[in-house]
C-alpha positions as CSV (number, residue, x, y, z in Angstrom):
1,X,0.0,0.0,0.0
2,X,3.0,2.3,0.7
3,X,4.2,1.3,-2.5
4,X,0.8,3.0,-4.3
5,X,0.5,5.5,-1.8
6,X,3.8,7.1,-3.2
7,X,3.1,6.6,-6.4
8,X,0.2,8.2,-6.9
9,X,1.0,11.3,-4.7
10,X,0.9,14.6,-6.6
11,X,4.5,15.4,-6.4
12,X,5.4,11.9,-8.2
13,X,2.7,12.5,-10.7
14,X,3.5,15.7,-11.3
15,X,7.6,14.5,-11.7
16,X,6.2,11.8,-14.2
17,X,4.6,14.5,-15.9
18,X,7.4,16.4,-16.7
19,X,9.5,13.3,-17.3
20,X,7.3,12.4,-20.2
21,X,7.0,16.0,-21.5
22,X,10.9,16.3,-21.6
23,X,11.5,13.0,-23.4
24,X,8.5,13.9,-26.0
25,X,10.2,17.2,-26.9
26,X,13.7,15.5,-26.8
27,X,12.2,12.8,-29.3
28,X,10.6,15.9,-30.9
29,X,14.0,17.4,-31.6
30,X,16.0,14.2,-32.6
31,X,13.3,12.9,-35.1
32,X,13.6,16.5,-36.9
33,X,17.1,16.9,-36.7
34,X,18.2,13.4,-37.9
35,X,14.6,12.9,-40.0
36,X,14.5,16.1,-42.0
37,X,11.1,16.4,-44.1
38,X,11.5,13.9,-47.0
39,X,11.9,15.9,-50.1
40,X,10.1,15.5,-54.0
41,X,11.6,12.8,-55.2
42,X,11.0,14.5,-59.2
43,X,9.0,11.6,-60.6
44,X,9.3,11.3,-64.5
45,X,5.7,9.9,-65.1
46,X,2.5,12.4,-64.8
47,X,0.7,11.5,-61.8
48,X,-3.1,10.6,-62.5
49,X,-4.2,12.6,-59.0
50,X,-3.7,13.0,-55.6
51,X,-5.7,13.1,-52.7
52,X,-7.7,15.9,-51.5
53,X,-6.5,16.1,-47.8
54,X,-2.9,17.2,-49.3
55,X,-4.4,20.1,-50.5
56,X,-6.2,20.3,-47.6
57,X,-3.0,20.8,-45.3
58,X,-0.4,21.1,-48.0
59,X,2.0,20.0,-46.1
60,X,3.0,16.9,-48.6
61,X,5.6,16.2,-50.9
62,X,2.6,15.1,-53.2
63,X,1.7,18.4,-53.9
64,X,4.8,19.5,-55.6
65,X,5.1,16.1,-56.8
66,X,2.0,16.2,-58.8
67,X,2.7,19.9,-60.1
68,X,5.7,19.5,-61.5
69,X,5.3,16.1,-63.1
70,X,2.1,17.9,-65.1
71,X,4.6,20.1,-65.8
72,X,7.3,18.0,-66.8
73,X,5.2,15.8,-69.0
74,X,3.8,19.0,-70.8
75,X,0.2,17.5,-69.5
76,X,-2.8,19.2,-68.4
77,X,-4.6,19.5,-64.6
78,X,-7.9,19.7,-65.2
79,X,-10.3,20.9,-62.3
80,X,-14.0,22.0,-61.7
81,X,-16.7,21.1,-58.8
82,X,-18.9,18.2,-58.7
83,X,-19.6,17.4,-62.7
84,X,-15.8,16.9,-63.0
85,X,-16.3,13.6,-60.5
86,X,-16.3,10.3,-62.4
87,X,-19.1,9.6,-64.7
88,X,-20.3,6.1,-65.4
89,X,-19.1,5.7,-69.0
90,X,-16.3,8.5,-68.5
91,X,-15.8,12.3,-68.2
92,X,-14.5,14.7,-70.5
93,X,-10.8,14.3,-69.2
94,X,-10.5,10.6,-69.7
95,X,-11.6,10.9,-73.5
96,X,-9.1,13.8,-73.4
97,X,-6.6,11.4,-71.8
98,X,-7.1,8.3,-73.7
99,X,-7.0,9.4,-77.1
100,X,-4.0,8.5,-79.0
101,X,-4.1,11.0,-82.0
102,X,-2.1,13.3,-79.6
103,X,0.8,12.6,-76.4
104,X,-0.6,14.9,-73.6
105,X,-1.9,13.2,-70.5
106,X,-4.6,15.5,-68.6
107,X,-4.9,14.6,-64.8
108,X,-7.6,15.9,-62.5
109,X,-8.4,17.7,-59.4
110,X,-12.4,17.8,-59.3
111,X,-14.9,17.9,-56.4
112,X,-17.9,19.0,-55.1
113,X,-17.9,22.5,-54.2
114,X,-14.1,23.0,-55.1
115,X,-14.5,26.4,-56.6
116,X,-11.7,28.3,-58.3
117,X,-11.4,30.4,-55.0
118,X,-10.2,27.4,-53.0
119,X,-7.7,26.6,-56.3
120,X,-6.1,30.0,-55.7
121,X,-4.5,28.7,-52.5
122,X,-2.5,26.2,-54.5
123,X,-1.2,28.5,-56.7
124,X,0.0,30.5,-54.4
125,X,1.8,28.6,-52.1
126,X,3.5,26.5,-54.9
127,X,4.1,29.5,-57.3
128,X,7.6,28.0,-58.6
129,X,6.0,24.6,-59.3
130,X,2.9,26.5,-61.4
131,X,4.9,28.7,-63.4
132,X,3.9,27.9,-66.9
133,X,1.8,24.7,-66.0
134,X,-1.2,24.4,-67.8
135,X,-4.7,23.9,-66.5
136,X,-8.0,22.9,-67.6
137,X,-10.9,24.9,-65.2
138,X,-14.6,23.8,-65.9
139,X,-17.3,26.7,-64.6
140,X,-20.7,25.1,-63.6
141,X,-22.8,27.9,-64.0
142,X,-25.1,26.1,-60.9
143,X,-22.6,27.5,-58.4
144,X,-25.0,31.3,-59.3
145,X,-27.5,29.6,-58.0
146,X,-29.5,30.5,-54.6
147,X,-28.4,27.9,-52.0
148,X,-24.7,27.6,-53.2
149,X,-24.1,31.3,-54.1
150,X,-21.3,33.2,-52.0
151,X,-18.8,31.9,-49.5
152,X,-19.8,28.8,-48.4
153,X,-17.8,27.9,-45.4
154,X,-18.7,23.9,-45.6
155,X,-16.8,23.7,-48.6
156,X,-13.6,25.7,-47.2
157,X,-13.1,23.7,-43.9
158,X,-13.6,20.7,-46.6
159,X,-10.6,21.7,-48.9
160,X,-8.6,24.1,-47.0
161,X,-7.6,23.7,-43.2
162,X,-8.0,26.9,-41.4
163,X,-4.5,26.6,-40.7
164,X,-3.1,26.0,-44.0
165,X,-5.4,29.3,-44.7
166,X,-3.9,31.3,-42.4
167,X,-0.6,30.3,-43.7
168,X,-1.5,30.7,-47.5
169,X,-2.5,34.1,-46.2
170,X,1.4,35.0,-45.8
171,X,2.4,33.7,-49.6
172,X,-0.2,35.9,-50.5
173,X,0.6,39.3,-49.9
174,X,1.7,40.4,-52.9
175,X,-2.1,39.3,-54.0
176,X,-4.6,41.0,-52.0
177,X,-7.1,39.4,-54.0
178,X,-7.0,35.8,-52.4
179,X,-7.9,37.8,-49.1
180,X,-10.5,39.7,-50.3
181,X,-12.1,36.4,-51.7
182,X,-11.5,34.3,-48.5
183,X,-11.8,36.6,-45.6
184,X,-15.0,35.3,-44.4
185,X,-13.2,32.1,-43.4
186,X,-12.3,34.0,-40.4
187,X,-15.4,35.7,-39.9
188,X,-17.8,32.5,-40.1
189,X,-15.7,30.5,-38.2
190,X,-16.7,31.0,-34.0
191,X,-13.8,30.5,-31.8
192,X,-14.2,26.7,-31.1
193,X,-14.3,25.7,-34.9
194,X,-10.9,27.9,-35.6
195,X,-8.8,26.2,-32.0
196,X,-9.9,23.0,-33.5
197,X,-9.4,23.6,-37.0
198,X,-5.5,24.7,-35.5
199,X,-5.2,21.9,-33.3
200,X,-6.2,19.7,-36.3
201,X,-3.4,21.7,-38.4
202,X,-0.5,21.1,-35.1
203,X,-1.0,17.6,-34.6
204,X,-1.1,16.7,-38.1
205,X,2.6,19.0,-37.9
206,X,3.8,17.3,-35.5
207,X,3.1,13.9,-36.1
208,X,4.4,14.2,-39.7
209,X,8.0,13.2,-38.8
210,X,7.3,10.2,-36.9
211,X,4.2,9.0,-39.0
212,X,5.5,10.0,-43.0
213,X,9.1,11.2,-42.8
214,X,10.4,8.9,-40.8
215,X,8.9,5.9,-42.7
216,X,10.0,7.3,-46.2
217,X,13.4,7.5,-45.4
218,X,13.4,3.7,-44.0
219,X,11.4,2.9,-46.6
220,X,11.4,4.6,-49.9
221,X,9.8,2.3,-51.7
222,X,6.4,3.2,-49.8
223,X,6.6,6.7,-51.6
224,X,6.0,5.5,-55.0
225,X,3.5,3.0,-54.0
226,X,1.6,5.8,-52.6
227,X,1.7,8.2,-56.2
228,X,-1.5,7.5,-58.3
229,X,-0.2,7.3,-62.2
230,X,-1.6,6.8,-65.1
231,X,-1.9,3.4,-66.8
232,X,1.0,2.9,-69.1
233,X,-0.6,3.0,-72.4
234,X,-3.5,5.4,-74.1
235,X,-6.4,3.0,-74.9
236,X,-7.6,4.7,-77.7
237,X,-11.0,7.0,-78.3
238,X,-12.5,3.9,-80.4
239,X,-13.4,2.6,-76.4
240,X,-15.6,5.4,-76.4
241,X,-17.0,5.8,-79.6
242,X,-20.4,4.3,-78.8
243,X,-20.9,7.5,-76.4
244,X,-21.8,9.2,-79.8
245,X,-25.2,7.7,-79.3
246,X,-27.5,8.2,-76.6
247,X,-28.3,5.5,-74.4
248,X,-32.1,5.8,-73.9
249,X,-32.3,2.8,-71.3
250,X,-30.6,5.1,-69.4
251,X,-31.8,8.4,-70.2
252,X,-34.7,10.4,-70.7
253,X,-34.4,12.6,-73.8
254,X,-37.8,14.2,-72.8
255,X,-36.4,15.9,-69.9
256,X,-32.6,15.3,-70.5
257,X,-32.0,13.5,-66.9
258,X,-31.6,9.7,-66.0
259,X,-34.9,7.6,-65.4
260,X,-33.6,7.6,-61.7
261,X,-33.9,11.3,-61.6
262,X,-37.6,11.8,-63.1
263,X,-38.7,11.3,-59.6
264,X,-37.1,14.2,-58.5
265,X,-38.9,17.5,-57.4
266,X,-36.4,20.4,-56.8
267,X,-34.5,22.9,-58.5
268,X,-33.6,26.5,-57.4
269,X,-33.3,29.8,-59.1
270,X,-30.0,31.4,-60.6
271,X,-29.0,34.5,-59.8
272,X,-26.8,37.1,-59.7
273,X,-23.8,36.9,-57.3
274,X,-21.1,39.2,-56.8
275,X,-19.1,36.6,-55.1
276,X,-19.1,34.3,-57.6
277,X,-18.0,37.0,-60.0
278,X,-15.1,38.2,-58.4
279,X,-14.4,34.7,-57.3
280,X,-14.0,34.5,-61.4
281,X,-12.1,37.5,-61.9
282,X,-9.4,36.7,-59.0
283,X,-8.4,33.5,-60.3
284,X,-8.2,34.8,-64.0
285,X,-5.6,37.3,-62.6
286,X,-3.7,35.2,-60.5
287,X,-3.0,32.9,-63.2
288,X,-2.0,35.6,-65.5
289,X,0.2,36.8,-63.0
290,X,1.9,33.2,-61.8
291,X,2.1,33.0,-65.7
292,X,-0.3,29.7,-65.5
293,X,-1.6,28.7,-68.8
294,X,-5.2,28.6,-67.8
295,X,-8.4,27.8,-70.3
296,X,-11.7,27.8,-69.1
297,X,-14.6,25.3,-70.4
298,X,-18.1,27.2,-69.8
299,X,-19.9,24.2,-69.4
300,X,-24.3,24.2,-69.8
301,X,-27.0,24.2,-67.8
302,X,-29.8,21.6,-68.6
303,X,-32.0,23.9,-70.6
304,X,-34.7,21.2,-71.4
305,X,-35.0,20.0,-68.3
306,X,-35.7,23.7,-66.1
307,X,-37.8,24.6,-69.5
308,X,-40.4,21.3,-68.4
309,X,-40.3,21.6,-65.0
310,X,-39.9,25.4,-63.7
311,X,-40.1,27.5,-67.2
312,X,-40.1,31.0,-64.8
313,X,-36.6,30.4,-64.0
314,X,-34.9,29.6,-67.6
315,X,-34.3,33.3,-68.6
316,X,-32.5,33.7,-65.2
317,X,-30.2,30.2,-66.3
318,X,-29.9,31.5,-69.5
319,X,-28.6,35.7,-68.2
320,X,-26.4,34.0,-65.8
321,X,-24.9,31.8,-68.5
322,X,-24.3,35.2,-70.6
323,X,-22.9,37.2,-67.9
324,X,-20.2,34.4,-66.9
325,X,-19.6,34.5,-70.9
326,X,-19.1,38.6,-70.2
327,X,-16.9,38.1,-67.7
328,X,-14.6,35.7,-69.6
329,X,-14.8,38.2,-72.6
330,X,-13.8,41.2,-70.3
331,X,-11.3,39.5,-68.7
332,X,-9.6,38.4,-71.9
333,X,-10.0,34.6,-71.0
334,X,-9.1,31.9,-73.2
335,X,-12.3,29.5,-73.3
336,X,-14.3,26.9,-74.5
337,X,-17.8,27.8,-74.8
338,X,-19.9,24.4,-74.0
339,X,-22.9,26.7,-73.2
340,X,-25.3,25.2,-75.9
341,X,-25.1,21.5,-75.6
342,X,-27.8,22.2,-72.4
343,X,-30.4,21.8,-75.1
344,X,-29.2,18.9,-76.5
345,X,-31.0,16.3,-74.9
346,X,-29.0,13.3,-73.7
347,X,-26.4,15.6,-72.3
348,X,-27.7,15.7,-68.8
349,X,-28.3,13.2,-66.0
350,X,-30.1,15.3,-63.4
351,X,-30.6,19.0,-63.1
352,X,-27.5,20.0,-62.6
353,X,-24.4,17.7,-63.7
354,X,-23.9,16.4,-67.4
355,X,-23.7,12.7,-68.6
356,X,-20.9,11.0,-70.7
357,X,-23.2,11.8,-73.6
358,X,-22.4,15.4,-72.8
359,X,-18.9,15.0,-71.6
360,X,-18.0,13.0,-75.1
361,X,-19.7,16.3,-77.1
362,X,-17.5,18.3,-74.3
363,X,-14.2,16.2,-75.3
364,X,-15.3,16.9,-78.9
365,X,-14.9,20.8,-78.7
366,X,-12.1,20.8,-76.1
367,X,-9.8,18.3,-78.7
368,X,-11.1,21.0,-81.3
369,X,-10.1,23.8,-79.2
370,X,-6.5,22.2,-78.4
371,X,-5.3,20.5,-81.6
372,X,-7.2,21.1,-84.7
373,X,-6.8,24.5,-84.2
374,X,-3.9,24.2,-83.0
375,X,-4.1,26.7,-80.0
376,X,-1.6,24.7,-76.9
């Protein structure tokens, strides 16, 4: 009993305590100086994609990885929101990728609600690694509409850890524009959301050396395991040449959506949104200014489908469509204008997001775009 009695007194704990806290930092220390950060290995392939939580931190050799082997490879990132998310007969970007009447690979960053605003933070914390890289951005004219106009702060905390803002905030100072954009980060977040979102940031800083540093360097191998690449060969577009006819057991050219999607009830208005405007502007600067080659796709909205079911709100579809167009014109923006396959039915599969039917017509005008004419 004496035994317990002295080893749970408060002066033992509290010499246990510090005990711990001084080998933890002394570990701290000898894992950093002996386990530095385990640098880009400069792959030769292009890297397919990476995942989202390194952008989300940035704080992974990944990152630079995947830049500069786009780069490298003379290839082509292409990003956009939700409709640039796999597709069950294929997107845009893997007709792109797969066709074998030209070398250029095109990887992909796409998600749901990952608007060019959240992009900018890339570009400028890996400014060296973007310089002359060229990138593919598809605009969903959806993102005017009511409920995902403005700053939405779900999709922020989902791409972009409030630390890894806060730090993006010091590469950017020569570019007051990223702030302007993404100052309500700090002003939606309460205090509990921004200590977490920190702690989050700290631990995941700390633990890097023990957890990913250390167990590169032992074992390298694990590094390249870990890079998504492409498969080694092109397959060729005639895989996908049966996308140049509609499959009707699949969808409904009456309303342009998928039979799954007729049982839906919902769609909300466009309209106009300042954020979303000079969320556009901001990132056409910045690339011009990081001298990234950037073209824009102005994708459709599903015209036939907002005509049958809520005819009031298709001159608002169709003005926001324009004004993004104005914006692109004003700004001097090189772009693919995709606009008009919204009234082609097929080209849909719900309200909002268009089908491989569309994304074949979408490859189409983008291989048009790029190599008939000749404009790389």
């Amino acid at each position: 009993m004496r035994i317990i009695r002295h080893i749970y007194k408060t002066s033992t704990l509290s010499e246990y305590g510090k005990f711990i806290l001084a080998a933890l930092l002394l570990l701290l220390i000898f894992v950093n100086l002996f386990f530095p950060e385990y640098p880009v290995q400069g792959v030769e392939r292009q890297l397919l994609k990476i995942q989202g939580k390194h952008f989300r931190f940035d704080d992974h050799p990944q990152v630079p990885e995947f830049l500069l082997s786009v780069k490298k490879n003379d290839g082509f990132i292409c990003m956009g929101t939700s409709e640039s998310t796999p597709l069950r007969d294929g997107n845009y970007y893997e007709f792109l990728d797969q066709d074998t009447s030209y070398p250029n690979r095109f990887s992909i960053l796409g998600g749901a609600g990952w608007t060019c605003g959240l992009h900018m933070a890339m570009l400028l914390n890996h400014q060296e690694e973007v310089d002359s890289l060229r990138l593919i951005y598809f605009i969903n004219p959806v993102y005017w509409r009511s409920e995902l106009k403005g700053f939405r702060k779900s999709y922020w905390t989902r791409y972009l850890n409030y630390g890894t803002w806060l730090n993006t905030l010091n590469n950017a100072k020569a570019y007051p524009e990223f702030e302007k954009i993404s100052s309500a980060y700090r002003q939606e977040l309460n205090p509990a959301e921004k200590a977490l979102y920190r702690l989050e940031y700290w631990v995941r800083k700390l633990r890097k050396p023990f957890f990913r540093d250390l167990r590169y360097t032992l074992f390298p191998e694990d590094y390249d395991h870990d890079l998504r690449y492409f498969a080694e060969r092109k397959t060729g577009p005639e895989t996908f040449d049966h996308l140049g006819k509609i499959d009707t057991s699949y969808l409904d050219t009456l309303w342009n959506v998928t039979h799954e999607f007729m049982g839906r009830t919902w769609l909300n208005p466009l309209q106009e949104d300042e954020y979303r405007d000079n969320e556009l502007r901001a990132f056409i600067h910045l690339c011009d200014r990081l001298n990234v080659n950037i073209c824009f796709i102005l994708g459709p909205v599903n015209e036939i489908y907002i005509q049958k079911y809520h005819p009031s709100y298709l001159g608002s579809y169709l003005d926001g469509v324009d004004h993004i167009r104005e914006i692109l014109l004003e700004e001097n923006a090189v772009f693919v204008d995709a606009s008009r396959l919204g009234k082609i039915p097929g080209t849909f599969i719900d309200n909002q997001h268009h089908s491989s039917y569309g994304a074949y017509l979408i490859y189409k005008m983008v291989k048009q775009h790029f190599y008939e004419k000749g404009d790389l």
